[in-house]
C-alpha positions in Angstrom: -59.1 18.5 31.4 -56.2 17.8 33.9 -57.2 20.3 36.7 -60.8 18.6 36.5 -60.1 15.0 36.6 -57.6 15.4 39.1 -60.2 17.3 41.5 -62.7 14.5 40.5 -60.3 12.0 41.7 -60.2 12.6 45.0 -63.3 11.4 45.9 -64.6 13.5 48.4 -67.4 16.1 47.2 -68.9 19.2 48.4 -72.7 19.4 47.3 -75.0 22.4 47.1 -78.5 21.7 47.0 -81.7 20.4 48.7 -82.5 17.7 50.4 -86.5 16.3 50.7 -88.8 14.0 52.1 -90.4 11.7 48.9 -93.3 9.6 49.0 -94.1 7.0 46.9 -97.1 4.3 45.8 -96.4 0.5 46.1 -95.6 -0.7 42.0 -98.2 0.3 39.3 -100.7 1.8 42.1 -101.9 5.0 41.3 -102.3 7.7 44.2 -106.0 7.6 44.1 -105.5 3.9 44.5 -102.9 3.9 47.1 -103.4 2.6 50.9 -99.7 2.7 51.8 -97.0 4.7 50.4 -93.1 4.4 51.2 -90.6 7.5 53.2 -87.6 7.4 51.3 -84.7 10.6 51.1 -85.3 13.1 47.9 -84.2 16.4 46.6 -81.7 16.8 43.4 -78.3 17.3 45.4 -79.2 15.0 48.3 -79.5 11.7 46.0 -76.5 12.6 44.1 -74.3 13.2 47.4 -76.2 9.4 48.5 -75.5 8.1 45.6 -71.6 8.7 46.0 -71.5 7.1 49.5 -73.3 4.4 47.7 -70.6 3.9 45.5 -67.6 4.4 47.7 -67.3 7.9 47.3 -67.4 10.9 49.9 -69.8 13.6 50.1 -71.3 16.5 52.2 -74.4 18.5 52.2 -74.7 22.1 52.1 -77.8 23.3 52.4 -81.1 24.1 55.1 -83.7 22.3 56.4 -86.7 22.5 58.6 -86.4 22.6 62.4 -89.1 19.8 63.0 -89.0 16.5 62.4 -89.0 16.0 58.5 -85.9 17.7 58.6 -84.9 16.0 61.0 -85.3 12.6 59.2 -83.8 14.2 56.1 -81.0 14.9 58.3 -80.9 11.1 59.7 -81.2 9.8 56.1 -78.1 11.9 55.2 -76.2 10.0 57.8 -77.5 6.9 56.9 -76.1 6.7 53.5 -72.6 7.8 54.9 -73.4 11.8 53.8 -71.7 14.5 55.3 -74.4 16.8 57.6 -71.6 19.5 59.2 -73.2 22.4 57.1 -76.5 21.2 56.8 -78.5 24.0 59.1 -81.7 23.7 60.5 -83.9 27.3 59.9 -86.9 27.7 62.0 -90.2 29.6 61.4 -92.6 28.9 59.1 -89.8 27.6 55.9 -90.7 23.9 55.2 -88.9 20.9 53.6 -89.5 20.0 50.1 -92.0 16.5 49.7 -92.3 15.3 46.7 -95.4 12.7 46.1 -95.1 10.2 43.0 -95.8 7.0 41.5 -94.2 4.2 41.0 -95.3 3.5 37.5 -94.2 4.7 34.4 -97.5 4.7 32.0 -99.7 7.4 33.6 -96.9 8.7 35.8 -97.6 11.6 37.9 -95.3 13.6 40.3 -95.7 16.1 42.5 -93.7 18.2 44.3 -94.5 21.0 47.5 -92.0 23.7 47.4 -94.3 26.3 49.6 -91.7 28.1 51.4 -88.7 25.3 51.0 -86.6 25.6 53.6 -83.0 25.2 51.6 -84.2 28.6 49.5 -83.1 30.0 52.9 -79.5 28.9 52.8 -77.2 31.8 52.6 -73.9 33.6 52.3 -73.3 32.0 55.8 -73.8 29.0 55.4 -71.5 29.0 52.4 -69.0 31.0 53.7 -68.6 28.0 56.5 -67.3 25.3 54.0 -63.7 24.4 54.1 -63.4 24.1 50.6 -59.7 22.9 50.8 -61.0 19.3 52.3 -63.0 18.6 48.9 -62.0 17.7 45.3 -64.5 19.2 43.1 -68.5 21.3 44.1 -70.6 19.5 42.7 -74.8 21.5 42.3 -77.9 20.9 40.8 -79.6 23.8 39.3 -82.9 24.1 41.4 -80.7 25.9 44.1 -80.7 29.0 41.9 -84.2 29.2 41.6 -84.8 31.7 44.6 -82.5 34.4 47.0 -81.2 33.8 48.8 -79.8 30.4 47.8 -79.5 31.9 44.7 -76.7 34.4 45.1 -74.8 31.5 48.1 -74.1 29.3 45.6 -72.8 31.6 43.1 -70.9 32.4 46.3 -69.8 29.1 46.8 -69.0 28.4 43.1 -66.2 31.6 43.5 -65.3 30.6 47.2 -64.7 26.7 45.7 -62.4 28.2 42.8 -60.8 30.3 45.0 -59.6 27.3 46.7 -58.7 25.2 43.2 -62.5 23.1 43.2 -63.5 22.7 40.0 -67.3 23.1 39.9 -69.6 20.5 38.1 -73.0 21.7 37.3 -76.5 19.4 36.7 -78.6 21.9 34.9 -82.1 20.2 36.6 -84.7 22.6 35.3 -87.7 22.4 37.6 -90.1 25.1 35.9 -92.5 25.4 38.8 -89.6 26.1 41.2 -88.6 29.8 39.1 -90.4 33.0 39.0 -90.2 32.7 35.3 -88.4 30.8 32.1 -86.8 34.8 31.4 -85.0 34.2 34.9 -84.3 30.5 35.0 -82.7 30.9 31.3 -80.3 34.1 32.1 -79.5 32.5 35.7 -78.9 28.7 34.2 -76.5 29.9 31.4 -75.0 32.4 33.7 -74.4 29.1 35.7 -73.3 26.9 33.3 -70.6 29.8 32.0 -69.0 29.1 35.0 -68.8 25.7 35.5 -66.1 23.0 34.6 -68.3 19.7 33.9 -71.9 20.5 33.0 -75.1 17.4 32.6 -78.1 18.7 31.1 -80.7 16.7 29.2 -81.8 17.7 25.4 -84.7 20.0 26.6 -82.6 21.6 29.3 -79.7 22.7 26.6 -82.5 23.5 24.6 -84.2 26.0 27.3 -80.9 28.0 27.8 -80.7 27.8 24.1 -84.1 29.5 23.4 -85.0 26.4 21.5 -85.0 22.4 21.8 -83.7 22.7 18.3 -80.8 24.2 19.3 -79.7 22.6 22.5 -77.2 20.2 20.8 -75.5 23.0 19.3 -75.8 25.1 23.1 -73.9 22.1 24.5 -71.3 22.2 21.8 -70.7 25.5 21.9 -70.2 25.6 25.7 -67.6 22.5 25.5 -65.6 24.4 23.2 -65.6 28.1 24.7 -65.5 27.4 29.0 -66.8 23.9 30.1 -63.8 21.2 30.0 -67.0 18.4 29.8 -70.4 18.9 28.7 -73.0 15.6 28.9 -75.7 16.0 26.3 -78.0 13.4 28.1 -81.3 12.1 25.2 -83.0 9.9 27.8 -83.1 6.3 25.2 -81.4 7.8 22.9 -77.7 7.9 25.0 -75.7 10.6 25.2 -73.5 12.7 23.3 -70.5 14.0 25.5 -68.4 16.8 24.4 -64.4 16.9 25.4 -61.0 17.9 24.5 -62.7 18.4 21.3 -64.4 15.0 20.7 -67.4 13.5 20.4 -68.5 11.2 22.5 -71.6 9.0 21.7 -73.0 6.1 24.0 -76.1 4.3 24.0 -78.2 2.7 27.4 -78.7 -0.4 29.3 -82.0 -1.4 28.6 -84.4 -2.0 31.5 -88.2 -2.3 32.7 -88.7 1.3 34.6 -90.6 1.0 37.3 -90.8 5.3 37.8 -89.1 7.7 35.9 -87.8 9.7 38.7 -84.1 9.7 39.7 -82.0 8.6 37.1 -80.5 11.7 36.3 -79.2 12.2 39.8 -77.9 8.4 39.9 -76.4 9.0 36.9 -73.6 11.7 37.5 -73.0 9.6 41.0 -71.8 7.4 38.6 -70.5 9.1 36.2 -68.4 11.0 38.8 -67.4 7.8 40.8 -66.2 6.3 37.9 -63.7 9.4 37.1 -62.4 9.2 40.3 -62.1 5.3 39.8 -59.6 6.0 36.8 -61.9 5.0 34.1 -61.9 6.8 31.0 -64.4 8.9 29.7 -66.3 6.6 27.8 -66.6 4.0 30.3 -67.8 6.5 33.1 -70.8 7.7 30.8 -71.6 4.2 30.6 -71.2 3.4 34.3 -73.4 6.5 35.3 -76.1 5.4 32.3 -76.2 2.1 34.2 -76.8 3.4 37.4 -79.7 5.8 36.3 -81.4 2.1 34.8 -80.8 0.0 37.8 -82.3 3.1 39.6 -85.4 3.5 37.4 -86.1 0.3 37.8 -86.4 0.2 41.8 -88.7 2.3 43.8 -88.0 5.5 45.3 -84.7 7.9 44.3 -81.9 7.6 47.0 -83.1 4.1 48.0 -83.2 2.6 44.4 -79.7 3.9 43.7 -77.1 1.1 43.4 -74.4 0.3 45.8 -71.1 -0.6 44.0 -71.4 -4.5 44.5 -75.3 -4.1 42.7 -74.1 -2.2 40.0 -71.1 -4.1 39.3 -73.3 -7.6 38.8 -75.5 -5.2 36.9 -72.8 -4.6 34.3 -71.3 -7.8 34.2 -74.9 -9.9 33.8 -77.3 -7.3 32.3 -77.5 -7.1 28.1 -76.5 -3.8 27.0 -75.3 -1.1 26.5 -77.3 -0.7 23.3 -75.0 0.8 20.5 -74.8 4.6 20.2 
């Protein structure tokens, strides 16, 4: 537990993973309905590294993204939100950003996502071999960057280069089916993932795909907490969560809110989460930070946008009801 907390607790992360272009509909409009729609920053590692910088924290991008202009913005978003962009690499040809199209409604809810060619598939042993892993605490990836080669086999790259150099890696499982060649290959490379990592934050059906069963994911989570993982966040969407350390239980309930869109809460979440490590708060108390930031973040439109900034989440806590019991 030491080695990981004390790598958390510097603050500054290296993140491995896309970063997108979303689009999203004005408040309960559906897309057929829409007449304007609003650019914000997307992409799993992207709104986790902005939602750090949100909170105080330090983070940099590794990853690729088109030469034209939507990576361009992605790039100028990155910045905006105080994100590192030193190994973020433009790749020409005909590789594309990821755009992600949704609603900001929850009844009805429909999001989708273009990953025709994605440009941060391409990122490679290069790009990972570039990092100077000594001037970050802890690696920090989502799990859609295995998905394809020859991201893939980089970031497993990364994870040994970031060891090598005393990181301790923390994993979001992030299971995007329509991003793998198929559930046989996202299940061997997921758990082949999640073996290797220090901190891992999956959601009940994730544990329960690299279980072989949602009926089993509880026990997948356990199991990993007590042969290799250090801390393993068994996330039940209203139900809390259920974290596994040091050979404890953990159990924590939600702050109730009105969601505007479902989208983006579980990358808010482990900005919080890991902000709040590195704060010194215990355990417990950093669950419940990063459980607050994923509802303040549901309940705003867009993903990096809607995430909170320290001073918002703070009145958050202090004036919102909740959290509800475990």
């Amino acid at each position: 537990m030491a080695g990981l907390i004390e790598g958390i607790g510097a603050n500054n992360f290296v993140v491995v993973g896309r970063a997108g272009i979303d689009l999203f509909t004005d408040a309960g409009v559906a897309t057929e309905d829409a007449e304007t729609v609003t650019v914000g920053l997307g992409g799993s590692s992207a709104n986790i590294a902005a939602g750090i910088c949100k909170l105080g924290g330090q983070a940099a991008l590794v990853t690729r993204v088109s030469d034209d202009s939507i990576g361009s913005y992605c790039i100028g978003q990155l910045k905006r939100y105080g994100v590192g962009t030193e190994y973020v690499t433009p790749v020409g040809g005909e590789y594309r950003n990821s755009l992600a199209f949704y609603e900001s409604r929850v009844a009805g809810h429909r999001n989708v996502i273009y990953r025709n060619g994605a440009a941060d598939f391409q990122m490679d042993s290069d790009d990972v071999a570039a990092v100077d892993y000594t001037k970050f605490g802890a690696l920090i990836t989502a799990g859609t960057v295995f998905a394809a080669e020859p991201s893939r086999s980089a970031t497993f790259d990364a994870f040994a280069r970031a060891k090598a150099a005393g990181l301790p890696i923390i994993f979001d499982v992030d299971y995007r089916p329509y991003s793998w060649p198929s559930p046989q290959v996202a299940e061997e490379v997921l758990s082949r993932a999640a073996a290797q990592s220090d901190m891992i934050v999956g959601n009940d059906e994730e544990f329960g795909f690299m279980a072989g069963g949602i009926d089993q994911g509880l026990a997948k989570a356990r199991a990993l907490a007590a042969s290799s993982a250090t801390i393993v966040v068994y996330k039940m969407g209203e139900k809390g969560a259920i974290t596994f350390a040091a050979g404890e239980e953990i159990r924590t309930g939600i702050w109730p809110v009105e969601a505007l869109k479902p989208t983006g809460a579980g990358d808010s979440f482990m900005a919080g989460l890991v902000t709040g490590l590195a704060e010194g708060q215990d355990l417990r108390r950093a669950i419940l930070r990063g459980s607050a930031c994923a509802s303040v973040t549901v309940s705003r439109p867009g993903c990096a946008p809607a995430m909170p900034d320290t001073a918002t989440l703070t009145k958050f806590m202090a004036e919102h009801p909740g959290p509800t019991a475990a």
